[in-house]
ZAROSE-772973 format. One record per atom (N, C-alpha, C, CB): residue in one letter; x, y, z. Coordinates in steps of 0.2 Angstrom, whole numbers, plus 5000, padded with zeros to 4 digits. Each point is the difference from the previous one (the first is absolute). Glycine has a CB too. Example, Ala and Ser with C-alpha at 12.3 -4.5 7.8 and 13.67 -1.06 7.14 Angstrom:
<nodes>
A506649725039A499650065000A500450065000A499149945006S500750114990S500450065001S499650055003S500649974990
</nodes>
This chain:
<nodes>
X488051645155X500349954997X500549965004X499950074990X499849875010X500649955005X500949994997X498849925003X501550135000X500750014998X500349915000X500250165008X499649774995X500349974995X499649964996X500750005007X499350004988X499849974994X500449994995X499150045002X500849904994X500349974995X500450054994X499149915002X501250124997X500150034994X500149964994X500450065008X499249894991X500149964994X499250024994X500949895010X498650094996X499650014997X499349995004X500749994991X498750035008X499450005005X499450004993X500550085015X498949864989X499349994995X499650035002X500149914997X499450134999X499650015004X499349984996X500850105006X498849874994X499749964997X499250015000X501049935001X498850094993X499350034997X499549965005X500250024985X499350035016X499249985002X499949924999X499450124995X500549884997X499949934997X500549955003X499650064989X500149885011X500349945003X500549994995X499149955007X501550054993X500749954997X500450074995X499249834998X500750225003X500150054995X500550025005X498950034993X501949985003X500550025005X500350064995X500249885007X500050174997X500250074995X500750005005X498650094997X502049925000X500749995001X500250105002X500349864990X499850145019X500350065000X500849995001X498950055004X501649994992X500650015004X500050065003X500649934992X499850025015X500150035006X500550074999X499949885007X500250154997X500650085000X500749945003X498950155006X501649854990X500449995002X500450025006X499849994990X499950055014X500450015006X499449965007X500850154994X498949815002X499749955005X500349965002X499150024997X500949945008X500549955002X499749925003X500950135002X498449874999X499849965002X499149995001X501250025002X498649934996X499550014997X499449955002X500950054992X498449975005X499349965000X500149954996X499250105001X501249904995X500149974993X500749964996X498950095000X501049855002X500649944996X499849984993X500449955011X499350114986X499349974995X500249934997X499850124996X499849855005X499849954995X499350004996X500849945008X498950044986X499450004999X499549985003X500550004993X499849905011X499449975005X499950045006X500349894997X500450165006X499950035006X500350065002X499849905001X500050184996X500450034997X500250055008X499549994984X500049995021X500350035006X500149975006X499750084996X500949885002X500449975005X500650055000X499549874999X500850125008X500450065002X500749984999X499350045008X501150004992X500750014997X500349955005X500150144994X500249785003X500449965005X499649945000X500450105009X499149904989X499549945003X500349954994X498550065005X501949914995X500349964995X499649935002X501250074998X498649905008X499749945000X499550024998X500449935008X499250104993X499350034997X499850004994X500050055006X500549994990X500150004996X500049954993X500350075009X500049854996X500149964996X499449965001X501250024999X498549975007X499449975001X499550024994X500250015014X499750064987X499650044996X499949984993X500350085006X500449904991X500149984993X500049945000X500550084996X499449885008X500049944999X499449985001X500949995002X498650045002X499050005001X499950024992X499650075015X500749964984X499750044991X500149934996X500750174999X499849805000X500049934995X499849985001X500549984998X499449985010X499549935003X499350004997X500550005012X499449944984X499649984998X499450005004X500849974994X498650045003X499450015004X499649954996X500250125004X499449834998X499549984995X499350025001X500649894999X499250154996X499350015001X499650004993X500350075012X499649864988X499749954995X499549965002X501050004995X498950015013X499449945002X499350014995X500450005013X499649924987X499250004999X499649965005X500150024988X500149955018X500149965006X500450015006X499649934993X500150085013X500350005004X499849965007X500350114993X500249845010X499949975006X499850035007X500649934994X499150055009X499950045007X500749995005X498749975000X501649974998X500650005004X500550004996X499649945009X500950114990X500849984994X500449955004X500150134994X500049845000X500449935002X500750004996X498849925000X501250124994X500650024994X500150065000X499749934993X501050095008X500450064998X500050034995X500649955006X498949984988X499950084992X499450045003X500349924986X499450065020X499350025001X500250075004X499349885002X501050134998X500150065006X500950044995X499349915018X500650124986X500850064997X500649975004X499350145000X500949814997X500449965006X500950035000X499149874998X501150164996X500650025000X500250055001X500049934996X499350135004X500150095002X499849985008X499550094987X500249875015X499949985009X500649995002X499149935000X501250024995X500849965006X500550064996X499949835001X499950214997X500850084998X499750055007X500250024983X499049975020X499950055005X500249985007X498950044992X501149905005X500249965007X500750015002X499249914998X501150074996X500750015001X500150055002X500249934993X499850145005X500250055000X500450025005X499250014994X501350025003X500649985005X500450085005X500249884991X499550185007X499950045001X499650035007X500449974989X499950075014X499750015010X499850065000X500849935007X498750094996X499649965003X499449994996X500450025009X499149944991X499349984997X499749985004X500349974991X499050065006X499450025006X499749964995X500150125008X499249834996X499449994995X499450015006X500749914989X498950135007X499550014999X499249965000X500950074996X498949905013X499549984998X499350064998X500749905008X499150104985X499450044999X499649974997X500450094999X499049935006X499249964999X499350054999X500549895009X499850194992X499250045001X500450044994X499350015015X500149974981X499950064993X500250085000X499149934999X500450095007X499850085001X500550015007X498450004995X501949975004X500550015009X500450034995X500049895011X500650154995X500750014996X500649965000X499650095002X500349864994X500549965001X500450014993X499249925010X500650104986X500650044994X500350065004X499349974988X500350065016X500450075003X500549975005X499150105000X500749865004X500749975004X500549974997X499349985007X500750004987X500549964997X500450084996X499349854997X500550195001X500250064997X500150055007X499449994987X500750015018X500250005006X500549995002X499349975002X500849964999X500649955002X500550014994X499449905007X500550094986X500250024997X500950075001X498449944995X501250115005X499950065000X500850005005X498450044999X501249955008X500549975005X500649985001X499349995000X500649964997X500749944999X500450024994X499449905004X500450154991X500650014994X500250085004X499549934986X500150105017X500350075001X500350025005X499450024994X500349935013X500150035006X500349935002X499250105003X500649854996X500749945004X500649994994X499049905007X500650144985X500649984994X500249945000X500450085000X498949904997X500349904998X499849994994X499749945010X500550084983X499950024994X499649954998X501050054999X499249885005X499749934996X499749965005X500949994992X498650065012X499449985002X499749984997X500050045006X499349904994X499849954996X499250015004X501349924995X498350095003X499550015003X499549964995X500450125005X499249824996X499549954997X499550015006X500949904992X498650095002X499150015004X499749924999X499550154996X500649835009X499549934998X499450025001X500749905004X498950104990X499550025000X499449954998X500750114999X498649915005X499649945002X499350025002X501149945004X498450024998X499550055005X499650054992X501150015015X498650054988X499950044994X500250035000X499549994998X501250045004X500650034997X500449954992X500250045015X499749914983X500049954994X499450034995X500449885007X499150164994X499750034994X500450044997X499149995003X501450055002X500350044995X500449994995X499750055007X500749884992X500449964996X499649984995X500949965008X498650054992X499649984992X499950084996X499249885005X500750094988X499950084995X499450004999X500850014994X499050055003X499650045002X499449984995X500950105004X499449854992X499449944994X499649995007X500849904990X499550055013X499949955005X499250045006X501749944998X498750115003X499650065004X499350024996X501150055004X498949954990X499450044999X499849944998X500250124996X500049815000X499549944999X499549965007X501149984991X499550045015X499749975005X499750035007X500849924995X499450165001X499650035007X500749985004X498549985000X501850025004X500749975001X499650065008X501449964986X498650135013X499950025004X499450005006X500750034993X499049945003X499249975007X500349955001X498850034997X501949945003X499949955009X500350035004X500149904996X500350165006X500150045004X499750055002X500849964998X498550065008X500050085001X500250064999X499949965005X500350084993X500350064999X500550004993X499950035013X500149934984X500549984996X499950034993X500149895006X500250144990X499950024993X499749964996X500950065001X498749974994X499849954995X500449994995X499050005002X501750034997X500649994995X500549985004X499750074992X500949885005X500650005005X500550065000X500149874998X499650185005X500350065002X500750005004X498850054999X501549885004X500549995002X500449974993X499649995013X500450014984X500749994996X500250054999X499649924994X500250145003X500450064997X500550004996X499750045007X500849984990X500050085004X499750065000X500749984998X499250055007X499750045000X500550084999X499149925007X500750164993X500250054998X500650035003X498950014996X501349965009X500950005003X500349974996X499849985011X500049944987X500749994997X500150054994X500149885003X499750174994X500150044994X500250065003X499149964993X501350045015X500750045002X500449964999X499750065007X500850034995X500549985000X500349945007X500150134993X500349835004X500149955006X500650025004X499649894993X500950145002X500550035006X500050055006X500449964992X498950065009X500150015006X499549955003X500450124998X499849865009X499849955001X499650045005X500849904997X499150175006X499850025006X499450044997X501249995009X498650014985X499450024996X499449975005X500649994987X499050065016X499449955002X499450004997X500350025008X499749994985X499449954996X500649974995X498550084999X502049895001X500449964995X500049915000X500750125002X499749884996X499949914999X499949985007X500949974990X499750065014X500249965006X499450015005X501450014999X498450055002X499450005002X499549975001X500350054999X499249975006X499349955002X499350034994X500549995015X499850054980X499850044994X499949924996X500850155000X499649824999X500149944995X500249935005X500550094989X499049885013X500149935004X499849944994X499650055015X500449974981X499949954992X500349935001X500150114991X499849855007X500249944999X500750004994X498649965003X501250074992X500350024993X500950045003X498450034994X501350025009X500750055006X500249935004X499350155004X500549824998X500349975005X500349964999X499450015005X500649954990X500349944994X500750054998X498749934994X501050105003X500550054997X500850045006X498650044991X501149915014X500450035005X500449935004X499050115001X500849844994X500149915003X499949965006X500750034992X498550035009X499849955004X499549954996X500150085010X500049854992X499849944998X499049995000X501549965005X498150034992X499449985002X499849924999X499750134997X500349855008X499949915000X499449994999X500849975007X498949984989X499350015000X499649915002X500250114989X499549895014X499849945004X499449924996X500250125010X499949874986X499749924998X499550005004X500949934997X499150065010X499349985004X499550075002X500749895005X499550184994X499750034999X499550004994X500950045007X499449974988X499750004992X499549955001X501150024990X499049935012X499549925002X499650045003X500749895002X499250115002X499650055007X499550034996X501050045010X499350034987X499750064996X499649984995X501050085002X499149854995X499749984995X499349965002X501249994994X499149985011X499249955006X499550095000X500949875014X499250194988X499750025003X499750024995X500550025011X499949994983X499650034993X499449944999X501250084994X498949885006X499549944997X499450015006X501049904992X499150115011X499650005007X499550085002X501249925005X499450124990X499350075002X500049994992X500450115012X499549854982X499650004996X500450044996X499049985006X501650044994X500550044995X500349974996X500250075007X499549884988X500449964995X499550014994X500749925008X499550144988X499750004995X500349954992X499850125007X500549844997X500149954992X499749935005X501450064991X498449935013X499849945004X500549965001X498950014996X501849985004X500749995002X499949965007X500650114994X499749835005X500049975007X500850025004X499049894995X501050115011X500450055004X500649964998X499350055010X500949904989X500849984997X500150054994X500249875002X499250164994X500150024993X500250085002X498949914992X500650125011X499850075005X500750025003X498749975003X501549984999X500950015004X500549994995X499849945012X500250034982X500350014994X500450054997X499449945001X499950095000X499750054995X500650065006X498249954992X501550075015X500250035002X500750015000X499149985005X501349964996X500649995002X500450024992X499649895011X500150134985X500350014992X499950064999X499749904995X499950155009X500050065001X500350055007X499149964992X501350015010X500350015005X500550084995X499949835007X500350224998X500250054998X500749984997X499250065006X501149954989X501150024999X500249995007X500250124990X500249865010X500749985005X500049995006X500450064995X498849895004X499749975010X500449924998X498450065004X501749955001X500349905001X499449965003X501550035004X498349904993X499749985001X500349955003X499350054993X500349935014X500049935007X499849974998X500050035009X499949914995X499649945001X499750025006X500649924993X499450105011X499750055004X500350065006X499349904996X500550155005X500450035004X500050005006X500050064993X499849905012X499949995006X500749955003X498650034997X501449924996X500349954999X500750024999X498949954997X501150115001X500750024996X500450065006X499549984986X500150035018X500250065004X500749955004X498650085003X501349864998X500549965006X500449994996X499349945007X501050064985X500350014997X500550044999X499349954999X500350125000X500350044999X500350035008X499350014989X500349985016X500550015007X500549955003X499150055002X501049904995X500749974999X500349994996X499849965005X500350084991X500350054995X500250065004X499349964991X500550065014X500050075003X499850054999X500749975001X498750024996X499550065001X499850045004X499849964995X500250085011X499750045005X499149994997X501350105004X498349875001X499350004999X499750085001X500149865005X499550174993X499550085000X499349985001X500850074990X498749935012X499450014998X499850065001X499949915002
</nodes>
């Protein structure tokens, strides 16, 4: 048990995706995995910018109502424009973003890595860790509809045929206050998408990827409603997973977010 932890309270949260079970902590804990909140129930005792970021990603409005979508976004209702400019903004140090493009690489374990790092051993409560994510590392921001409708995992080699990166998987159903548990949350036991949110790292999701992923579906013959690729990137972009912020494209947004002050990662 990691002697500092929150004495307020710690989540530890079921198998099943969105199911949270409330543990109270032992009152002679003093610091902690967990500033619970519901959007983000383990962020660490102090992360007050994080914190607020966090609750402010939870309100921002998301539209995912397409029934058309352009190859180039030209309008700010087209994309996540006001959970973008709160990530941009974010005013809290330091923030790292995440160029991720390989599916089957470990590029959720590096971000639950760095993570790890920076709250316990540099102690920066309100590190901000965002994955511009893109490439076929962007399958995994779609649900698991989307996966089984389009085959999603035959466009990558070795790739699951379910989005087995979302999770949670059977860590987060420990206890969180000990953080030095090696099959627990914080562990390489649970590199989930789901854990990692819950931990407020940001998942940006790319416009000109979804485009891309939709050309190649019409192309290897994976459109079972016969959808022409504005319709097929629609449709994608509307099944995008809970609490991704959507770009106009991430390549395009990286130069953003590093003058903003983001430390660049690949």
């Amino acid at each position: 048990m990691n002697p500092m932890l929150n004495r307020r309270s710690a989540l530890a949260l079921g198998i099943a995706a969105g199911t949270a079970t409330l543990l109270v902590a032992d009152p002679a804990v003093t610091h902690g995995a967990a500033a619970a909140t519901p959007e983000a129930p383990y962020l660490p005792q102090g992360a007050k910018a994080l914190a607020k970021l966090t609750a402010g990603l939870a309100k921002a409005p998301r539209r995912r109502d397409f029934k058309t979508v352009p190859m180039i976004l030209e309008s700010e209702a087209d994309w996540d424009a006001a959970a973008l400019r709160e990530v941009i903004a974010y005013g809290g140090k330091p923030k790292q973003v995440w160029d991720s493009t390989d599916l089957t690489g470990p590029w959720l374990n590096l971000i639950r890595n760095s993570l790890n790092t920076q709250i316990w051993a540099w102690k920066h409560p309100d590190f901000l860790a965002v994955s511009a994510t893109h490439g076929a590392a962007h399958l995994a921001l779609f649900d698991d509809a989307m996966w089984q409708k389009y085959q999603l995992g035959k466009l990558v080699p070795g790739a699951p045929a379910t989005n087995s990166f979302i999770g949670p998987g059977p860590a987060a159903a420990r206890d969180a206050r000990n953080i030095q548990d090696p099959e627990g949350v914080f562990s390489s036991s649970d590199n989930s998408i789901a854990v990692l949110q819950r931990r407020g790292v940001v998942f940006i999701a790319c416009h000109n990827a979804i485009w891309e992923i939709s050309e190649k579906l019409l192309k290897a013959g994976s459109n079972p409603d016969h959808l022409g690729v504005e319709k097929v990137a629609a449709e994608l972009t509307n099944h995008l997973i809970p609490g991704t912020v959507l770009s106009p494209g991430v390549v395009g947004t990286l130069p953003e977010l590093q003058r903003a002050g983001f430390d660049y990662a690949k």
